[in-house]
Structure formats: structure tokens, C-alpha cells
MDAnalysis code that builds the backbone (N, CA, C; Angstrom):
import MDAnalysis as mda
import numpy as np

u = mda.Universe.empty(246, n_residues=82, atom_resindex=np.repeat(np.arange(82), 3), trajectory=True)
u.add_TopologyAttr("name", ["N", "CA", "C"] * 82)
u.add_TopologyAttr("resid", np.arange(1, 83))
u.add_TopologyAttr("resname", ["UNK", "UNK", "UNK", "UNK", "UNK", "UNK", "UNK", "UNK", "UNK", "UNK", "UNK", "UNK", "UNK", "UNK", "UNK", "UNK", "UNK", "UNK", "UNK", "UNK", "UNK", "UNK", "UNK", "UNK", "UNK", "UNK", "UNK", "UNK", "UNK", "UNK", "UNK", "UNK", "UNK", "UNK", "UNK", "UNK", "UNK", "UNK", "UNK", "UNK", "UNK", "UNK", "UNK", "UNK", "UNK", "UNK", "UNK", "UNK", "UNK", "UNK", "UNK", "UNK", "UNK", "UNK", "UNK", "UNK", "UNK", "UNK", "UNK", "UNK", "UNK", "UNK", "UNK", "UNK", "UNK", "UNK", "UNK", "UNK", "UNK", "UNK", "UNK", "UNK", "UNK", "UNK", "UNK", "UNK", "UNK", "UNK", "UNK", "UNK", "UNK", "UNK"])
u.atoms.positions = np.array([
    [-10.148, 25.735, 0.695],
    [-9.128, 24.998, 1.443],
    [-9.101, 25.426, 2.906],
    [-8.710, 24.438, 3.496],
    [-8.514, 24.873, 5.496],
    [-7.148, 25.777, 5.402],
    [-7.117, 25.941, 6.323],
    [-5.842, 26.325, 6.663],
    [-5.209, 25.484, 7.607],
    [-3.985, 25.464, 7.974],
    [-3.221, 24.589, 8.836],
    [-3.433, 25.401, 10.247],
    [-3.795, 24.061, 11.264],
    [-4.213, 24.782, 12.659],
    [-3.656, 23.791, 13.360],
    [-3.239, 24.535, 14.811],
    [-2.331, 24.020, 15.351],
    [-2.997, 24.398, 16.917],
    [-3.473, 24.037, 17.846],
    [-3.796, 23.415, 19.096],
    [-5.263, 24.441, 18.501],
    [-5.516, 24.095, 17.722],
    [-7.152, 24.510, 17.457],
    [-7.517, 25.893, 17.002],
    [-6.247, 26.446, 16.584],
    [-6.105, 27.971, 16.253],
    [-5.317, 28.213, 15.219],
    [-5.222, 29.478, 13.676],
    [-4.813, 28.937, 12.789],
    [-3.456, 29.222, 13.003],
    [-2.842, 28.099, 12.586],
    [-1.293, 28.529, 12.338],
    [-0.261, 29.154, 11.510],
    [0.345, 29.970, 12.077],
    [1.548, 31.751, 11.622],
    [2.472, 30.907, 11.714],
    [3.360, 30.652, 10.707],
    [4.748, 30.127, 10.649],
    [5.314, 31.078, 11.474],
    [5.684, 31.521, 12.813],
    [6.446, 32.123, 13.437],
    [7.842, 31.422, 14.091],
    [7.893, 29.726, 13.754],
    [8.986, 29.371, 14.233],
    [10.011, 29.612, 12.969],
    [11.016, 30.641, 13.301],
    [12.000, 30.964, 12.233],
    [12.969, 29.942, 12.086],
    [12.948, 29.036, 13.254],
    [13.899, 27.777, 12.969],
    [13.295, 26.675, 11.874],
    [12.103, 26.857, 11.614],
    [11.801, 25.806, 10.568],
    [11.476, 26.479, 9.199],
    [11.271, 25.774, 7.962],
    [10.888, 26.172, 6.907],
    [9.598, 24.980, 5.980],
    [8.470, 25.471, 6.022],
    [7.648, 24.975, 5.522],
    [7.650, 24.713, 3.660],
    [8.162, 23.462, 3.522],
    [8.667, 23.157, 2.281],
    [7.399, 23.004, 1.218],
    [6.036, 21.979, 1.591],
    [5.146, 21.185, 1.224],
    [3.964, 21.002, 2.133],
    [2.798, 20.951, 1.375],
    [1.785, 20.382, 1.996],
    [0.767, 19.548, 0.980],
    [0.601, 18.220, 1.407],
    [0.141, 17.184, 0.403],
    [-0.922, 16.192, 1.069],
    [-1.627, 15.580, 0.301],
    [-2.039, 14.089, 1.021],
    [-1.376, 13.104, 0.084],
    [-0.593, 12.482, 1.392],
    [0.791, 11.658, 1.362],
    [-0.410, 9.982, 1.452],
    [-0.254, 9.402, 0.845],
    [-1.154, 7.731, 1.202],
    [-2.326, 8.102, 1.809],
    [-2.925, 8.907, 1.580],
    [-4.340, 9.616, 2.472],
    [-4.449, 10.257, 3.437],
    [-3.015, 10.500, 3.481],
    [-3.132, 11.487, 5.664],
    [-2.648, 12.866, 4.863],
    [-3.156, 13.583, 5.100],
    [-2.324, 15.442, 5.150],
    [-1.541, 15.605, 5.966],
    [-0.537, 16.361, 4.844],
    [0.709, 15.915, 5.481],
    [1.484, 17.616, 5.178],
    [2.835, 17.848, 6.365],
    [3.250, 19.262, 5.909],
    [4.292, 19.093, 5.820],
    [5.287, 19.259, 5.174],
    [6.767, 18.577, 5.145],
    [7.578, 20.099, 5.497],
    [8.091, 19.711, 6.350],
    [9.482, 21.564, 7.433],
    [10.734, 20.469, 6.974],
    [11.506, 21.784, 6.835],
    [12.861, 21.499, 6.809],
    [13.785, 22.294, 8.001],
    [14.197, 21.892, 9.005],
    [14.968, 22.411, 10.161],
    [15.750, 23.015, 9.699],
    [15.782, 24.291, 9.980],
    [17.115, 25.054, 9.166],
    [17.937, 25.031, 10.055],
    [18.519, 24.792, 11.269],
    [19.864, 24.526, 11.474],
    [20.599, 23.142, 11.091],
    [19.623, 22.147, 10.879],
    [20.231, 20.924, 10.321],
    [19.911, 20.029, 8.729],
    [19.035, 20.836, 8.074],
    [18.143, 20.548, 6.964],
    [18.092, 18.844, 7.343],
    [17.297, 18.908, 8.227],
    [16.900, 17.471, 8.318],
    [15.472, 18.073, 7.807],
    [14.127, 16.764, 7.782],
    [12.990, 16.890, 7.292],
    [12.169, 16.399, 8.082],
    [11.060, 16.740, 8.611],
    [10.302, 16.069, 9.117],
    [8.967, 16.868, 9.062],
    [7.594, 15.706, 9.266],
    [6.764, 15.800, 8.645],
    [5.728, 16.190, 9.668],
    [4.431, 16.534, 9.660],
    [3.288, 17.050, 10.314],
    [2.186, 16.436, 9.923],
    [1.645, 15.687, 10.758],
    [0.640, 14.867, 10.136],
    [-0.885, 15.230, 10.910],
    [-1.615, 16.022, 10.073],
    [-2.801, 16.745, 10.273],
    [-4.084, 15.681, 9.803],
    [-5.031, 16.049, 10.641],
    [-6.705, 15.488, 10.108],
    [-7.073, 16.039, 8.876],
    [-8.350, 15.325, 8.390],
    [-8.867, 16.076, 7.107],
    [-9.172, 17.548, 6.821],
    [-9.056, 18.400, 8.536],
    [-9.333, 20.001, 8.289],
    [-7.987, 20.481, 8.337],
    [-7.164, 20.075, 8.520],
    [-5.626, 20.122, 8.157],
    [-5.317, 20.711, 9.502],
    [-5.743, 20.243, 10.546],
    [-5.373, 20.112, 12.288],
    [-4.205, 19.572, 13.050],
    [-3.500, 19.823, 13.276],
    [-2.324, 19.088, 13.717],
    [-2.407, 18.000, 14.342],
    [-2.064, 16.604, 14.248],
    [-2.422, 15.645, 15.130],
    [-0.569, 15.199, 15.725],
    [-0.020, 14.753, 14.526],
    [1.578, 14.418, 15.285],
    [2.574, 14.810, 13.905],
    [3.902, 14.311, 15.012],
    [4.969, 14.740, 14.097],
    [5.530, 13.403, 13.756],
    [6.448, 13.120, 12.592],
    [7.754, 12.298, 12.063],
    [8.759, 12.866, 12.009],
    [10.210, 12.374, 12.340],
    [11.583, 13.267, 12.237],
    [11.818, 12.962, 13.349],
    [13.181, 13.188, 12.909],
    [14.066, 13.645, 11.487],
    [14.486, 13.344, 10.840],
    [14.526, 13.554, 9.204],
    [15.068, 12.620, 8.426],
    [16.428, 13.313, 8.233],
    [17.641, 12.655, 7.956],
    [18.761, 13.536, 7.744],
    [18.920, 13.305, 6.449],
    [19.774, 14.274, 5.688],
    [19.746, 14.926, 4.371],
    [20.772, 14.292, 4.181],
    [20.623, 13.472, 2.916],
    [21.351, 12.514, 2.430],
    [21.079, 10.685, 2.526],
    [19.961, 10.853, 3.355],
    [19.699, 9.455, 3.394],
    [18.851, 9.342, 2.408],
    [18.317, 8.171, 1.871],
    [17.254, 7.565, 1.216],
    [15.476, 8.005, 1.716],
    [15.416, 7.846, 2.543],
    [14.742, 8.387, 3.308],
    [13.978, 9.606, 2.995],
    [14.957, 10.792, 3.220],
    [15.037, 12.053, 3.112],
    [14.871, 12.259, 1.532],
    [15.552, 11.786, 0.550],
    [14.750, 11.761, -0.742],
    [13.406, 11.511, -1.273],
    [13.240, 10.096, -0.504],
    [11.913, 9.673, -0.766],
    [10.836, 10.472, -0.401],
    [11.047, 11.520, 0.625],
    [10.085, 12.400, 1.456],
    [10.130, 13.758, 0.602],
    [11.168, 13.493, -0.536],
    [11.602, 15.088, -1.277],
    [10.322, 14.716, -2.316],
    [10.803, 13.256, -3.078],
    [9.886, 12.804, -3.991],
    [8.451, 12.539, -3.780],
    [8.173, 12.563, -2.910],
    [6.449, 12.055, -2.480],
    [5.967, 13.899, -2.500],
    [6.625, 14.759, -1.825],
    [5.711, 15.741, -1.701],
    [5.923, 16.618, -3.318],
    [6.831, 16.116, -4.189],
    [7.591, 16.634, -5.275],
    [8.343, 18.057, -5.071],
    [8.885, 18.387, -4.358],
    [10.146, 19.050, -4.026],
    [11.601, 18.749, -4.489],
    [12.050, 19.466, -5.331],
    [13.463, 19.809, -5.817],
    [14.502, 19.952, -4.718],
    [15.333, 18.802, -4.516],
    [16.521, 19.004, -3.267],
    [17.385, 20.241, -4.262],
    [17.397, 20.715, -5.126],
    [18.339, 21.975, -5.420],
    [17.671, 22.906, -5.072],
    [16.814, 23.160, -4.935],
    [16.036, 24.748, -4.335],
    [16.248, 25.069, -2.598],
    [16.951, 23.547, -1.940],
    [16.555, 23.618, -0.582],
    [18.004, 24.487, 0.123],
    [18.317, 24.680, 1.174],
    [19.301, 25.352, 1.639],
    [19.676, 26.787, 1.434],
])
């Protein structure tokens, strides 16, 4: 497996404001699903096939439809989150 790389170098979860929930291929794109821990909103990371960072989605806010559907695609339990 790659590892997740981020401006071409591998990436250290060092942002303590986020929490790396998931990593999947979502409809064929690799995908990393963070949960913002000051707002548990969700939003997503959408990497190349070496799992490279290309862009972001978000935020989804917690409680929408939305934000479920993004729980259910990567299969993440909303009771484990917070």
C-alpha cells in the first residue's frame, strides 16, 4: 500500500485539529474522510491512485443527510465519533 502524501512528501497527521476517520476508494477516487474536531463536521481528501493529495470536500455538518451518507460510504459508526 502507498502511504498518504501530501505536497509530494509522506504525510504525519500532525494537524491535532483534525481526526483521520477513513480511507477508501469512494466511486473510484481515494478518498480520506477527517472529522474537524472543533466542529465534527466531515470532510473529505481526494487523492490520486498513489494516494497523493489532489483536493478537498467540506464541510459536511453532523446531522445532515449528507454527513451520514459520508459515515455510510466509508462504513464508519457515528457512535464511536466524538
Amino acid at each position: 500500500p502507498n502511504p498518504l502524501q501530501l505536497n509530494g512528501l509522506v504525510f504525519e497527521n500532525n494537524f491535532s485539529e483534525w481526526t483521520p476517520l477513513a480511507a477508501d476508494v469512494i466511486e473510484g477516487v481515494n478518498q480520506v474522510l477527517w472529522e474537524e474536531v472543533a466542529t465534527d463536521a466531515l470532510w473529505t481528501w481526494n487523492t490520486n491512485d498513489v494516494w497523493s493529495f489532489e483536493g478537498v470536500s467540506g464541510p459536511v455538518a453532523p446531522g445532515t443527510p449528507e454527513y451520514q451518507a459520508l459515515l455510510d460510504a466509508f462504513g464508519v459508526d457515528a457512535s464511536a465519533l466524538g
